[in-house]
N, C-alpha and C positions, 0 to 999 in steps of 0.2 A: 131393371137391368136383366136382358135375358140368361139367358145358358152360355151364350160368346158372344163376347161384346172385342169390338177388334182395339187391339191394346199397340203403344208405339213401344217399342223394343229400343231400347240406349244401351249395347253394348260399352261399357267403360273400357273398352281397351286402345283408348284414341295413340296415349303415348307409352304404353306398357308391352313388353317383349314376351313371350312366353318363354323360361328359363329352359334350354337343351331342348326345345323344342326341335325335331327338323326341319317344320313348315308352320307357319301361323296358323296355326285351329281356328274356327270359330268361337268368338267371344263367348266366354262363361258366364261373364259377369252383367248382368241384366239388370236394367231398369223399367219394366211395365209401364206404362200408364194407359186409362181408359182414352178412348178414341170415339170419334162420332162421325159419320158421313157428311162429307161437306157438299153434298149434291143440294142446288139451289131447291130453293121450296116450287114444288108446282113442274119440275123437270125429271124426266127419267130417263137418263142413256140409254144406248140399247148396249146389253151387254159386250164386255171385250171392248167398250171402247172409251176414250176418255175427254173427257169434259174440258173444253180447251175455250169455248168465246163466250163465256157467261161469268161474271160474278160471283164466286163461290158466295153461298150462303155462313152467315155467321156461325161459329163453331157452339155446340150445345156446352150449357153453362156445367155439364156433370162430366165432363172430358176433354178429346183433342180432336183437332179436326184434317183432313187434309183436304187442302186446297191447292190453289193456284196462288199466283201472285198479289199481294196483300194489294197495290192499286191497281191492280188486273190486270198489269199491263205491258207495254212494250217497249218502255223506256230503254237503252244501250247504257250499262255503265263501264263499257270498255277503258274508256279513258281514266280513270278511277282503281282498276284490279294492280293490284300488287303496290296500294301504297301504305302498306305497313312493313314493320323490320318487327325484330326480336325473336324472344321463346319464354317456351309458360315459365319457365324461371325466376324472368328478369322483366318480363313484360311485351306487350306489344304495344310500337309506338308508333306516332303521325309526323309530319310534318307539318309545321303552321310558320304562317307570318304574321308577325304582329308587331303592331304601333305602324309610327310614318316619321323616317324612314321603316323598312320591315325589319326586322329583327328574325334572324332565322333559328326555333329552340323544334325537341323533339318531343311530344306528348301521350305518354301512358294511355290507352283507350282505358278506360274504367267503367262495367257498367255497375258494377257496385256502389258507385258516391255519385255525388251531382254535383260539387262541386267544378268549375275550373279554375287550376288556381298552378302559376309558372314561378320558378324560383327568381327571386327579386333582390339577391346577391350571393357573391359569392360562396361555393362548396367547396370542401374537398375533394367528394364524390360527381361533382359534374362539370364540363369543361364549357358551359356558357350560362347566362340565365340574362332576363329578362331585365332590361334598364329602361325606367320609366322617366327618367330626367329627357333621354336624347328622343322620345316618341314625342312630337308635339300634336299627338291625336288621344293623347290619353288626360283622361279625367278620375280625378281622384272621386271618392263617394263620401268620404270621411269617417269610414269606420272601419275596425277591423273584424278579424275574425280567424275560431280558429274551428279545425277540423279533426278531428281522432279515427284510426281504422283500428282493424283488428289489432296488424302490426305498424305502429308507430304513427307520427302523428305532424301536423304543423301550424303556424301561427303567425298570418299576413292582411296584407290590406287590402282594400275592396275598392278599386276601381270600373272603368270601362275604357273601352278601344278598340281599334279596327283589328279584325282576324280575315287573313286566306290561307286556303289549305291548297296547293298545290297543286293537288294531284285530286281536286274534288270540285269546286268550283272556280267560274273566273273571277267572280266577283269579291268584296271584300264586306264584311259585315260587323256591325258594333255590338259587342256580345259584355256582361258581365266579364272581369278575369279579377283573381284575388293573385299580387304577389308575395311571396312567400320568405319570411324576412328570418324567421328561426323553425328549425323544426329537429325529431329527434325519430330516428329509425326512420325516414320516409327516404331520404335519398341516402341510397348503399353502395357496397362497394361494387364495381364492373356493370351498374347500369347503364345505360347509353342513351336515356330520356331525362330533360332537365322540369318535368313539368306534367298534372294530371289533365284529363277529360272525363268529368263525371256524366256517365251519360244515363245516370236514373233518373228516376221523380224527382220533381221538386219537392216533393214531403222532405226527403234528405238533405235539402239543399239548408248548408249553413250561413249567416246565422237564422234564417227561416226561409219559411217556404216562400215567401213574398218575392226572393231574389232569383229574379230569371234566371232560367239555366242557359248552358250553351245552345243544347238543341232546341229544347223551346223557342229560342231568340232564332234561328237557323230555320227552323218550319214556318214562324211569321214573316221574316223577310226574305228568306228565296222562294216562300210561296212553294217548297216541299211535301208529299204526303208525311205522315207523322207516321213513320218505317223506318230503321235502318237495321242492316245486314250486315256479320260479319262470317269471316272465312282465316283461320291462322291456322298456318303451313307448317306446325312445328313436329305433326305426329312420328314417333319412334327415331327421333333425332335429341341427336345429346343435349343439355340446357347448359352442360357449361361449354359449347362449341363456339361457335363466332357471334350467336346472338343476333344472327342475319337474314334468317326465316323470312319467308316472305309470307305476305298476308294481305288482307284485302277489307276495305271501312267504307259501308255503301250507306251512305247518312240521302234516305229518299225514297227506299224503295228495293229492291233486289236484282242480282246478275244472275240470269242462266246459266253460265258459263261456268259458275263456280259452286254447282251442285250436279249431282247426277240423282234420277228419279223425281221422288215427289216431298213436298215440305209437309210435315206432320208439325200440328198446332196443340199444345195446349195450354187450356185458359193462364192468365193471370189473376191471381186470386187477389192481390191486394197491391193497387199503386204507389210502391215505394220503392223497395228491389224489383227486380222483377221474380218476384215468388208465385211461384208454382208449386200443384199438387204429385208426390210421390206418393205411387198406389204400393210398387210394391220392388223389392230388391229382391234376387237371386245369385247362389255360385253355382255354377257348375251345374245348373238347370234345377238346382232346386232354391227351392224360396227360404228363405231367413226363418218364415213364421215367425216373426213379430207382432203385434197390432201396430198397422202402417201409420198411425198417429206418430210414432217414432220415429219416422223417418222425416218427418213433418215437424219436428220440435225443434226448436221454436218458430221455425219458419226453412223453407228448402228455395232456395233464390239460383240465379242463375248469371255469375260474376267473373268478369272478364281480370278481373284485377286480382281476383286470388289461383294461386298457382296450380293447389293441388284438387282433389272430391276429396272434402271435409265431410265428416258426416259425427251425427250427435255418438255419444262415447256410447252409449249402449248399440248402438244400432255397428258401430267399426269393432268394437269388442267381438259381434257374431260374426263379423265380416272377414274378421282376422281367425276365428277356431274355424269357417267355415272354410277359408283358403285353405288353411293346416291337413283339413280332415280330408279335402279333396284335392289336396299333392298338388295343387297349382300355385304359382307366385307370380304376382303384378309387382315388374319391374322395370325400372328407369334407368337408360344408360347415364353414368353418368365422368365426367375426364377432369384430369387433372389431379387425382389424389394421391395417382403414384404411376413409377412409368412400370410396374411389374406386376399389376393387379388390375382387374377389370373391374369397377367399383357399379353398383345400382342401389335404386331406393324404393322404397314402397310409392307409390304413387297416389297414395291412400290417407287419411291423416285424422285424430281425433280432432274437435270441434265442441264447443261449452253454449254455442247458442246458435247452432246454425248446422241444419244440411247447404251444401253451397258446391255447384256444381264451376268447378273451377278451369282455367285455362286447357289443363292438363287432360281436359274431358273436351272441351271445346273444341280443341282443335282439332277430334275428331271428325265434326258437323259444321256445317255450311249454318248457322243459330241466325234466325230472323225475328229481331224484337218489332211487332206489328203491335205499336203503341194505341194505331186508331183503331184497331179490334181489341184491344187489351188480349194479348195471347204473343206465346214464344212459339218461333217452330225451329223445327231442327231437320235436315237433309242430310244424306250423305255425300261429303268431299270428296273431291278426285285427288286434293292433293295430301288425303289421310291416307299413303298407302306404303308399304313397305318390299320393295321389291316385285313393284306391278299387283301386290293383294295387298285387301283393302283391310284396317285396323277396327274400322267397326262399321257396325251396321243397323238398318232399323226393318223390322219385319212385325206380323201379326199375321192374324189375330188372337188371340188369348184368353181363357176363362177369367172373367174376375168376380166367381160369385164368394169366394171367400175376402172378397172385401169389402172394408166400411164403406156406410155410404159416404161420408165422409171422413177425410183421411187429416185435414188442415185443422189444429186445435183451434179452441174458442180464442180469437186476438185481446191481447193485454190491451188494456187502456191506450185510447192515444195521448198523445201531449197536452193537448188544447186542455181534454178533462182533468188529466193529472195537476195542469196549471190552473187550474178553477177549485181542485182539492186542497191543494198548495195555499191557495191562498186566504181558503177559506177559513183552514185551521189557522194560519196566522192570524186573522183576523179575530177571531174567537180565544186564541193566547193572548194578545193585544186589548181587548176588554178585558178580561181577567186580570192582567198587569194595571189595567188603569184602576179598576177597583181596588184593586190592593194600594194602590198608592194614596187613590183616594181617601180610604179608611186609615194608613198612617198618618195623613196629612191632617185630619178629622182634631177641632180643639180638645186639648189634653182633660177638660172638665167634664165633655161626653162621654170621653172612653171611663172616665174614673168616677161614675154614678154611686151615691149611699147602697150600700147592700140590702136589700129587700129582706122578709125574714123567711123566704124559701130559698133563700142564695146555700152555694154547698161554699163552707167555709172551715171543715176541719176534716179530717183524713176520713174520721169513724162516715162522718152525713156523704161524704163522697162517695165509699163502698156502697151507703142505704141506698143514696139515686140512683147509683148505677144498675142494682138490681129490681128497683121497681118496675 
């Protein structure tokens, strides 16, 4: 790594206001990460100018890369831009149809789960859900399944059926959907989605990997690049306002239209979230000095489905004395808690197993998961902006010789192993119990043999054996 290696800058201030500010400064708060030329192998532009009819080359496995368009191409998703609603609060949601007749429900984008799975009776909290009796296109699978998040959780069945999305293709397609028959903390109060889209790995995907995802299902039969693009409109607007943010779910590929400048890629370090590597945090232009492992513990993903930037408690602990020491406050408007007080929130939040760069940072960037490069990228939005200026930004390039070379710990065991450890030692308790039984079971005349005349058969010859 030389002396400057060019680094992507993630200002965090997608939906945070600077307090008595009179103008929006320039974000303080910094995310680095290393960066790599994505000029193709064997090609050299001539300077000043930019690389527009070639194939970006794959991004280096020790960084990010900027590119072009992940299927290079020319696709229009005009048709498509603005079909999401909500705010990072409450979530961002799709329209779908499903069964036959269609059934019309509103669906969480999540790229945190893989599951998809629509409420399959009555809530409190939602005003429709998903009836499988009146669909005569749905097939049951015969099994259930349940699902756990961070916050809350549910537990339904595992069918299949026809889905279209509206506002994304014409066609209709037969995807996995689990309906959702009890669950506890997953649908809340003043949501306005009755239903998830998990759009991670199938490693996530419950009760295993085995069970197609949605997009999986969606890239083999519309014949899609294995890309999709998001863009949510909620930067520096309230989360408890009307919940009607527009937003944008490009499942194929990317829009022009809904980024300005260039996409910055880096890698995906492991197919399940989409985790990525954090080099390094800054406030106020200066750097945390941590070892970036920290930032990394146990893993730093990139989740549409959580609201706030969680970060491991050590690493928000410095985050919070560094805010203190440099007079600045990341703040969230936020309505309804009184009509005589202007209420906001830290936008920020501790976290027990996870950096996770959440909605509420999202929606500052135009975030391209390019599944077939395994890499996220991030661009800046036009519609993160706050009175014509923009909420964040991404710039370089940047020294990073004070950092590791790698920043990602060594990964915990996967499943598979843990379930072969698992069983093993059952296996090895399991002999051990049948021995024992064996040997109670054993005729009463074995176990109660004549006493030999080296047998210990009184206290004093007990002591003598034991010390010989």
């Amino acid at each position: 790594m030389g002396a400057l290696v060019p680094v992507l800058l993630l200002p965090l201030l997608a939906q945070w206001l600077l307090w008595a500010a009179p103008a929006l400064a320039p974000a303080p708060f910094t995310l680095p990460l290393r960066v790599a030329s994505a000029v193709p192998r064997g090609v050299s532009p001539t300077p000043g100018t930019k690389v527009a009819s070639v194939t970006p080359a794959a991004p280096r496995a020790d960084g990010l890369a900027l590119a072009l368009e992940p299927a290079g191409g020319a696709t229009n998703f005009l048709a498509v831009v603005d079909n999401l609603q909500g705010d990072s609060g409450r979530g961002y949601y799709l329209e779908m149809l499903i069964g036959t007749p269609p059934q019309k429900l509103q669906i969480l984008v999540d790229t945190g789960s893989s599951n998809f799975a629509v409420a399959g009776a009555p809530h409190s909290y939602i005003d429709s859900y998903f009836d499988t009796e009146r669909s005569t296109t749905y097939r049951s699978k015969g099994f259930g399944v349940t699902v756990k998040y961070t916050q809350g959780s549910w537990t339904g069945f595992v069918g299949e059926d026809v889905v279209t999305i509206p506002k994304g293709f014409n066609s209709s397609f037969l995807v996995n959907v689990a309906t959702i028959f009890e669950s506890e903390n997953f649908f809340l109060p003043g949501i306005k989605w009755n239903g998830i889209l998990g759009l991670a790995y199938a490693t996530l995907a419950k009760p295993s990997s085995s069970l197609e995802t949605f997009f999986d299902s969606l890239v083999t039969q519309a014949k899609i690049p294995n890309v999709f693009s998001m863009q949510m409109c909620g930067a520096g607007l309230p989360v408890a306002g009307s919940g009607t943010n527009g937003g944008s779910l490009i499942l194929g590929g990317i829009e022009p239209s809904l980024y300005k400048g260039d996409i910055w890629y880096t890698p995906i370090k492991e197919e399940w979230y989409y985790q990525i590597e954090i080099v390094k945090l800054e406030i106020g232009g200066q750097s945390l000095n941590l070892d970036c492992r920290e930032y990394n513990a146990d893993k730093a993903i990139v989740d549409s489905g959580t609201t706030l930037l969680r970060l491991p408690q050590k690493v928000f602990d410095a985050v919070v004395e560094a805010v203190a020491r440099a007079s600045l406050l990341y703040i969230q408007p936020m309505l309804g808690a009184g009509l005589n007080y202007e209420c906001y929130r830290f936008g920020i939040s501790p976290s027990s197993n996870a950096l996770v760069i959440g909605a509420t940072v999202m929606e500052g960037f135009y975030v391209v998961f390019d599944r077939a490069r395994k890499r996220v990228g991030f661009a800046a939005s036009p519609c993160a902006e706050i009175a014509g200026t923009p909420v964040s930004e991404i710039s370089g390039p940047f020294s990073t010789d004070d950092i590791a070379s790698s920043c990602v710990p060594a990964l915990p065991l996967n499943k598979p192993i843990l379930w072969i450890v698992s069983y093993s030692l059952m296996s090895v308790c399991g002999i051990i119990l049948l021995v024992l039984i064996i040997l109670l079971l054993l005729p009463f005349q074995y176990r109660h043999r004549p006493r030999g005349p080296e047998v210990v058969n009184d206290e004093s010859s007990l002591v003598r054996h034991r010390w010989k």
